[in-house]
N, CA, C and O atoms as CSV, one atom per row, in Angstrom:
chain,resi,resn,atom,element,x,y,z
A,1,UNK,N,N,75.809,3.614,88.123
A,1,UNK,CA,C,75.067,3.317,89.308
A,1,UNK,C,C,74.829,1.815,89.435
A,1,UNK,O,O,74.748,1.228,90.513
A,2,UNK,N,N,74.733,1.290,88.317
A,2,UNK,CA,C,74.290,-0.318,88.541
A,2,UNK,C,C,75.406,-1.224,88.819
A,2,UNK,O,O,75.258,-2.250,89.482
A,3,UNK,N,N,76.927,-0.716,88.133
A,3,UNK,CA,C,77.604,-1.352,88.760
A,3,UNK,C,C,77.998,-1.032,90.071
A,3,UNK,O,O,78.181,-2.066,90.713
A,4,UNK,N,N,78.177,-0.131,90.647
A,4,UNK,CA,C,77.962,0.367,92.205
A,4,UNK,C,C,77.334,-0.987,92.775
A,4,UNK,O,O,77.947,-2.001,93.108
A,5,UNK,N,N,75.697,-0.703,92.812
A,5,UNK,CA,C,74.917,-1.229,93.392
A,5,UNK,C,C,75.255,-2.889,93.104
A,5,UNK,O,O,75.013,-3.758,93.942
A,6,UNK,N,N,75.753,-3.114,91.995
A,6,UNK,CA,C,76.046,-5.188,92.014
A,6,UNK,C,C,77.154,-5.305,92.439
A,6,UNK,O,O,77.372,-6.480,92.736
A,7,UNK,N,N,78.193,-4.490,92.667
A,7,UNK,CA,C,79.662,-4.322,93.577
A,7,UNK,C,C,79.475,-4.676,94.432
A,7,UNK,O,O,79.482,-5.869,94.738
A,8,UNK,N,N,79.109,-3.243,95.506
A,8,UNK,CA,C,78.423,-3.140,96.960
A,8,UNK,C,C,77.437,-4.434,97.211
A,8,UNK,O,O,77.648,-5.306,98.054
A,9,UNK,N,N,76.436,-4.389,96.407
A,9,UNK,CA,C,75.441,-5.497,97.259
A,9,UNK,C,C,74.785,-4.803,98.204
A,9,UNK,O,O,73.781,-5.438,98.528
A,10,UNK,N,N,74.902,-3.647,98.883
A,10,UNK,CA,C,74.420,-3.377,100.348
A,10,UNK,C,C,73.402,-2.493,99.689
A,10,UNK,O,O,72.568,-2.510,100.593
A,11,UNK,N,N,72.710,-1.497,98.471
A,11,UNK,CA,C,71.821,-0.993,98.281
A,11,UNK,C,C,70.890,-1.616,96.540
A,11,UNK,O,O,71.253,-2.519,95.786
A,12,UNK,N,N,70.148,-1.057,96.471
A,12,UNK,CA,C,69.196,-1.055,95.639
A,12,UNK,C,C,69.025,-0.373,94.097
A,12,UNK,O,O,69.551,0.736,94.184
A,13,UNK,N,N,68.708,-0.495,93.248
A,13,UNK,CA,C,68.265,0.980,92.506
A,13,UNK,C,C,66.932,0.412,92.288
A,13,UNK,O,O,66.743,-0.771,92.007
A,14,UNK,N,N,65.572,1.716,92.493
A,14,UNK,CA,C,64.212,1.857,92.384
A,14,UNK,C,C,63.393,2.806,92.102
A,14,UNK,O,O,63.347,3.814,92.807
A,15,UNK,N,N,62.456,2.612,90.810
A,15,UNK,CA,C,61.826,3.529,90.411
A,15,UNK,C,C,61.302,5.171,91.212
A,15,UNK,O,O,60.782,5.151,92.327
A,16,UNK,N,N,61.502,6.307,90.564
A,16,UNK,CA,C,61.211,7.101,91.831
A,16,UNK,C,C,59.728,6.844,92.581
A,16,UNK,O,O,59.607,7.257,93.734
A,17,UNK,N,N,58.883,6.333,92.092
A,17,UNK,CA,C,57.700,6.302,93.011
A,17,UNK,C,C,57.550,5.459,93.894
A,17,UNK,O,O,56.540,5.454,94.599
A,18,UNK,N,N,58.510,4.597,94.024
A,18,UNK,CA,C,58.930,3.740,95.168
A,18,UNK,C,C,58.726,4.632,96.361
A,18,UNK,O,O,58.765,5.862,96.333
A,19,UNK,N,N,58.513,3.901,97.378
A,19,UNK,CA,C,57.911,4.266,99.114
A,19,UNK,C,C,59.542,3.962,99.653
A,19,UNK,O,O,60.188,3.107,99.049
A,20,UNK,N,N,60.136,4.669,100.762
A,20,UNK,CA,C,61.020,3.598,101.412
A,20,UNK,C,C,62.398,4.485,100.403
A,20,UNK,O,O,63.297,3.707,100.082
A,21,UNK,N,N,62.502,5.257,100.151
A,21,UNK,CA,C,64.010,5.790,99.098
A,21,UNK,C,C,64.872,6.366,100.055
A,21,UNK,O,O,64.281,7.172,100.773
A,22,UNK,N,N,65.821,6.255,100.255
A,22,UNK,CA,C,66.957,6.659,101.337
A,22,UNK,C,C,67.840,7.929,100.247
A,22,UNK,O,O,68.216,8.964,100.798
A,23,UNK,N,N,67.981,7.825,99.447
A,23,UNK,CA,C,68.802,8.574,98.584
A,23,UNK,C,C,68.287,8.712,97.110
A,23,UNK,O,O,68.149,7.678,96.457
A,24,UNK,N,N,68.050,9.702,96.652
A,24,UNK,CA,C,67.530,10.450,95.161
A,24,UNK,C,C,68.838,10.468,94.357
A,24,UNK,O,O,69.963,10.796,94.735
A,25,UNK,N,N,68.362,9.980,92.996
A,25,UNK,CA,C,70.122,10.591,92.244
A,25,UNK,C,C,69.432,11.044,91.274
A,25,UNK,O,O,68.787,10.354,90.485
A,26,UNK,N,N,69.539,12.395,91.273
A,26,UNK,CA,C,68.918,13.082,89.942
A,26,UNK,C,C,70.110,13.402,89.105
A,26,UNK,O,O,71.172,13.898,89.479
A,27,UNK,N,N,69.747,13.028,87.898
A,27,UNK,CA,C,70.536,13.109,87.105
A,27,UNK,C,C,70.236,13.916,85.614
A,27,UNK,O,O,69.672,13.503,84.600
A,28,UNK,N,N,70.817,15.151,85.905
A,28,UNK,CA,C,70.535,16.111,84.612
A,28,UNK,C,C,71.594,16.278,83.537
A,28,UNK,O,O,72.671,16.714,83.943
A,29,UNK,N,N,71.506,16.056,82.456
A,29,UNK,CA,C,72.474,16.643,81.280
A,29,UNK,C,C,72.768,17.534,80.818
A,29,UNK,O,O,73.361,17.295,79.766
A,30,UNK,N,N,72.673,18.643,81.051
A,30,UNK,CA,C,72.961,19.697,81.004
A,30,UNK,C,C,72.827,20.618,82.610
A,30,UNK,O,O,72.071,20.326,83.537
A,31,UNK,N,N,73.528,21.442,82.571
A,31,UNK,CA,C,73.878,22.706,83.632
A,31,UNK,C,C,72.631,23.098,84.819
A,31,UNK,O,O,72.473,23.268,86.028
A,32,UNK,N,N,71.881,23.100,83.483
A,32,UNK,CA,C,70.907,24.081,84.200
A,32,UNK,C,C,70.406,22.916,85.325
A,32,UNK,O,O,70.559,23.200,86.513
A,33,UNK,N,N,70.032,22.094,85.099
A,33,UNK,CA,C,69.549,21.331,86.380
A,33,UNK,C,C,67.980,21.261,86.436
A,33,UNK,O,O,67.390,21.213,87.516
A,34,UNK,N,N,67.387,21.258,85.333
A,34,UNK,CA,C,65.987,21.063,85.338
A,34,UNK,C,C,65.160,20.188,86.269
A,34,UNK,O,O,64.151,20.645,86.806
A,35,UNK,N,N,65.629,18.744,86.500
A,35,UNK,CA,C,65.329,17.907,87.199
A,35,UNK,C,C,65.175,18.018,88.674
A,35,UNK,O,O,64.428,17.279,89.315
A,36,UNK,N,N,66.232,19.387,89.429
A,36,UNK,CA,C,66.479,19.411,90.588
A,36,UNK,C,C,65.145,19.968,90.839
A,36,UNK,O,O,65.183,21.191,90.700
A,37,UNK,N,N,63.884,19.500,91.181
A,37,UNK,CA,C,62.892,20.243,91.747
A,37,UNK,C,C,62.880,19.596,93.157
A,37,UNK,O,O,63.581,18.620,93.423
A,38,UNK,N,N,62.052,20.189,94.041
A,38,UNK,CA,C,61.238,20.232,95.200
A,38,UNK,C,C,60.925,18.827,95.512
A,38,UNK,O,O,61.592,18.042,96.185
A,39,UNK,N,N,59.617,18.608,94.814
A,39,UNK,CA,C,59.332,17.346,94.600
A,39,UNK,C,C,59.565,16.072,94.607
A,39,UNK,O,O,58.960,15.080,95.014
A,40,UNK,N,N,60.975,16.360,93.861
A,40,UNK,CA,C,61.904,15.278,93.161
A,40,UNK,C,C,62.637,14.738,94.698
A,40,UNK,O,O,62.520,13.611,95.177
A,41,UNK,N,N,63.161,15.524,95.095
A,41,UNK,CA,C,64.168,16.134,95.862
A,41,UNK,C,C,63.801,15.404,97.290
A,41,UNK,O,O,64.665,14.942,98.034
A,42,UNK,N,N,61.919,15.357,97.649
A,42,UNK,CA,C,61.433,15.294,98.593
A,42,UNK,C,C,60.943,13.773,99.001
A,42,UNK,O,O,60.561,13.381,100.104
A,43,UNK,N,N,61.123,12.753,97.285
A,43,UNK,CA,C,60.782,11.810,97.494
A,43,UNK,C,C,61.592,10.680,98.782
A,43,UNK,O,O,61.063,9.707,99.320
A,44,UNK,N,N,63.187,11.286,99.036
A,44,UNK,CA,C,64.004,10.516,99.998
A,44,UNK,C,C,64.613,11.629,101.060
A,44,UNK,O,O,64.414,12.842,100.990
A,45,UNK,N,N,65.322,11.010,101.960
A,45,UNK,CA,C,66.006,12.235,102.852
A,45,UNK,C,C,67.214,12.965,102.587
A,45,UNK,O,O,67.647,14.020,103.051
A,46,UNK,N,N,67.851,11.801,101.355
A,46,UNK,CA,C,69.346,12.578,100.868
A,46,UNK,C,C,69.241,12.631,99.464
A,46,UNK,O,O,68.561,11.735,98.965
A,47,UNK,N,N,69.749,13.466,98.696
A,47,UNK,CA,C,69.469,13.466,97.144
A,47,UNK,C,C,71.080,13.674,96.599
A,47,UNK,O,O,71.745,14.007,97.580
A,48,UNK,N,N,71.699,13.615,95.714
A,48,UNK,CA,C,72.806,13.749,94.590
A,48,UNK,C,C,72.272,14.343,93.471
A,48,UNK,O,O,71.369,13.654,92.996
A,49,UNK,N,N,72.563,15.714,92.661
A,49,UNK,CA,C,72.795,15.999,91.694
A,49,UNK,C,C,73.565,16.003,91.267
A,49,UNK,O,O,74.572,16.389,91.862
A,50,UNK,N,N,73.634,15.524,89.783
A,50,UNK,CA,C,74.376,15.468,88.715
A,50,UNK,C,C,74.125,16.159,87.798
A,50,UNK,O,O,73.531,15.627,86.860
A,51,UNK,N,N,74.562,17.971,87.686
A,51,UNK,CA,C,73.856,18.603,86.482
A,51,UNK,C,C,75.169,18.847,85.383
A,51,UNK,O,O,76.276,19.240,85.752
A,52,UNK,N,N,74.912,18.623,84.381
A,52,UNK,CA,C,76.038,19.091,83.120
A,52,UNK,C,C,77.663,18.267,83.909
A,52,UNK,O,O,77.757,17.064,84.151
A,53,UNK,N,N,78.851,19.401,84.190
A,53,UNK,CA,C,79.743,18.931,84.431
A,53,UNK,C,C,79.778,19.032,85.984
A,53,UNK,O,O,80.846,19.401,86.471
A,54,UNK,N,N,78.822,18.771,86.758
A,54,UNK,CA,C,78.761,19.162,87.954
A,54,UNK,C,C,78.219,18.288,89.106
A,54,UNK,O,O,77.035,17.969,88.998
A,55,UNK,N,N,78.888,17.849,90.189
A,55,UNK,CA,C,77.900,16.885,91.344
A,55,UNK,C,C,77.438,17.953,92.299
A,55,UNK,O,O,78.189,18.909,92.492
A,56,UNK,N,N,76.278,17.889,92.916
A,56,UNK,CA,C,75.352,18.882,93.430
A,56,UNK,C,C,76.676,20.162,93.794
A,56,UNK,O,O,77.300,20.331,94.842
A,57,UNK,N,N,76.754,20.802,92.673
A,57,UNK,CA,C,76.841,22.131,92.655
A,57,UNK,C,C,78.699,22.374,92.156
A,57,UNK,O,O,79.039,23.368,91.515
A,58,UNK,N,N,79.720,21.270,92.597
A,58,UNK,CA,C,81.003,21.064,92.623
A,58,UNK,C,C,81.339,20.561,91.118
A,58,UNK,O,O,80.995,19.483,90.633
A,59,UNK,N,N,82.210,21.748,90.390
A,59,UNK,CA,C,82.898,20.902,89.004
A,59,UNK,C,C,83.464,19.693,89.028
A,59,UNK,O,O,84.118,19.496,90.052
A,60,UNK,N,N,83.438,18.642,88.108
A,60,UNK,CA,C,83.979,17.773,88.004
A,60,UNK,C,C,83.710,17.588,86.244
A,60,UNK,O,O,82.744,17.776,85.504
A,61,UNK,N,N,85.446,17.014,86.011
A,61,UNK,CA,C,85.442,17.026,84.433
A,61,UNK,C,C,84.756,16.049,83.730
A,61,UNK,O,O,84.300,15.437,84.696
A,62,UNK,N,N,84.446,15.595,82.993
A,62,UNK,CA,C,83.389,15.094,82.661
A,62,UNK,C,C,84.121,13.511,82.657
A,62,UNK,O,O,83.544,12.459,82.932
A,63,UNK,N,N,85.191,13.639,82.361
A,63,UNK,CA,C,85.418,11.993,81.851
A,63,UNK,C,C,85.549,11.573,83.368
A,63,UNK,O,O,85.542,10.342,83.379
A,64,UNK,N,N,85.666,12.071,84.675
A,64,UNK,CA,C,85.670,11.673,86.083
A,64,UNK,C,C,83.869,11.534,86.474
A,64,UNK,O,O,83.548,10.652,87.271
A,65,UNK,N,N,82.794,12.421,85.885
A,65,UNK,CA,C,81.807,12.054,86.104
A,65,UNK,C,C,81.584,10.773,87.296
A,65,UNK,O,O,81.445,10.677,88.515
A,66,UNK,N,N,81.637,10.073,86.348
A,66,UNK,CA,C,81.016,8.670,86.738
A,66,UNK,C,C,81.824,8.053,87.769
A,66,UNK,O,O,81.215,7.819,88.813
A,67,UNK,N,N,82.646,7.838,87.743
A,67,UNK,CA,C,83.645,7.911,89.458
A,67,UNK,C,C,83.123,8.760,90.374
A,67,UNK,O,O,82.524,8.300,91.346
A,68,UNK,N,N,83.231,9.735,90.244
A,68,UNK,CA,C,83.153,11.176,91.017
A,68,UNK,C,C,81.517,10.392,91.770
A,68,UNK,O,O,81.364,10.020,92.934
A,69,UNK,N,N,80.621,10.350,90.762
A,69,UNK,CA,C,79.202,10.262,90.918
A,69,UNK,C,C,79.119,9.051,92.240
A,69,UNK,O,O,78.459,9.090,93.278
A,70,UNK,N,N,79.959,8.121,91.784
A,70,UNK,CA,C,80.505,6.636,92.799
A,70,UNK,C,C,80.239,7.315,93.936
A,70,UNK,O,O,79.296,7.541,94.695
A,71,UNK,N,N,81.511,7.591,93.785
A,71,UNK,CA,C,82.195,8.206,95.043
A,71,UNK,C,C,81.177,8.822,95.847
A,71,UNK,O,O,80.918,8.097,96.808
A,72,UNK,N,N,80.465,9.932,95.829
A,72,UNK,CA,C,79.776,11.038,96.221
A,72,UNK,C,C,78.630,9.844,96.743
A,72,UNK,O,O,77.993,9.916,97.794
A,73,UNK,N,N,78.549,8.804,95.794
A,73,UNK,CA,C,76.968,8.102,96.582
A,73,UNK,C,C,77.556,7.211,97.667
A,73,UNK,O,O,76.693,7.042,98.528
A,74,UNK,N,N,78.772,6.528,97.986
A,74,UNK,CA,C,79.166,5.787,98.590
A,74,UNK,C,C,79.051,6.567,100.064
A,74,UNK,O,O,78.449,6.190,101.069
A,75,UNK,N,N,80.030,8.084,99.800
A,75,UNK,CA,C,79.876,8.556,100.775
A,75,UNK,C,C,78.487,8.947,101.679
A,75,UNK,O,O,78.421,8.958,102.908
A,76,UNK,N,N,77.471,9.242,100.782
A,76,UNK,CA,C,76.159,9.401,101.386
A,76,UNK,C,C,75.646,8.248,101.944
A,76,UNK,O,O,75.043,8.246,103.017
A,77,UNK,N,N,75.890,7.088,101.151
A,77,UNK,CA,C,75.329,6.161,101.721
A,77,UNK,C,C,75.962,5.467,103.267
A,77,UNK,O,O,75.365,4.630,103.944
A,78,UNK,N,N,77.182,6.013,103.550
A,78,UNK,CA,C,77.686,6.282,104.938
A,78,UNK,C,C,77.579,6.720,105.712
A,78,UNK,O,O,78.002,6.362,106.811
A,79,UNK,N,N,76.997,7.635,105.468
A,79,UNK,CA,C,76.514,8.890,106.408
A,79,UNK,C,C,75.892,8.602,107.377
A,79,UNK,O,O,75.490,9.484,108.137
C-alpha cells in the first residue's frame, strides 16, 4: 500500500479514526475475515478486503496478493 500511495501521489494512507476516509483496506490473515465488521466497514464509503488468499471475497494466489491488492485499490479509487 505505501508504495502505491508514493507512486500515485494522488492518495493518502491514515489511521482508521481519521474523519474524511474515502476507502477502508481491511486487511485479514487468515480466511475467516475477522476484521470485516460493520463498524470497520462504515468508517469510509468504499472498503477492500483482504482475507487469507482472497480480495473481498475473489481467490487470488497468494504470491499475486499484493499486486492483485494494487490493482483492486487503483480501481476503486477510480470509481
Amino acid at each position: 500500500m505505501t508504495k502505491v500511495a508514493e507512486e500515485r501521489g494522488d492518495f493518502q494512507l491514515v489511521p482508521l479514526p481519521e474523519d474524511g476516509i474515502d476507502v477502508v483496506v481491511i486487511l485479514c490473515g487468515c480466511p475467516r475475515a475477522c476484521g470485516n465488521k460493520a463498524e470497520v466497514r462504515a468508517r469510509a464509503g468504499k472498503s477492500l478486503l483482504t482475507a487469507g488468499e482472497s480480495i473481498n471475497g475473489r481467490h487470488v494466489p497468494e504470491a499475486h496478493l499484493p499486486s492483485a491488492v494494487a490493482e483492486e485499490l487503483i480501481k476503486i479509487l477510480h470509481s
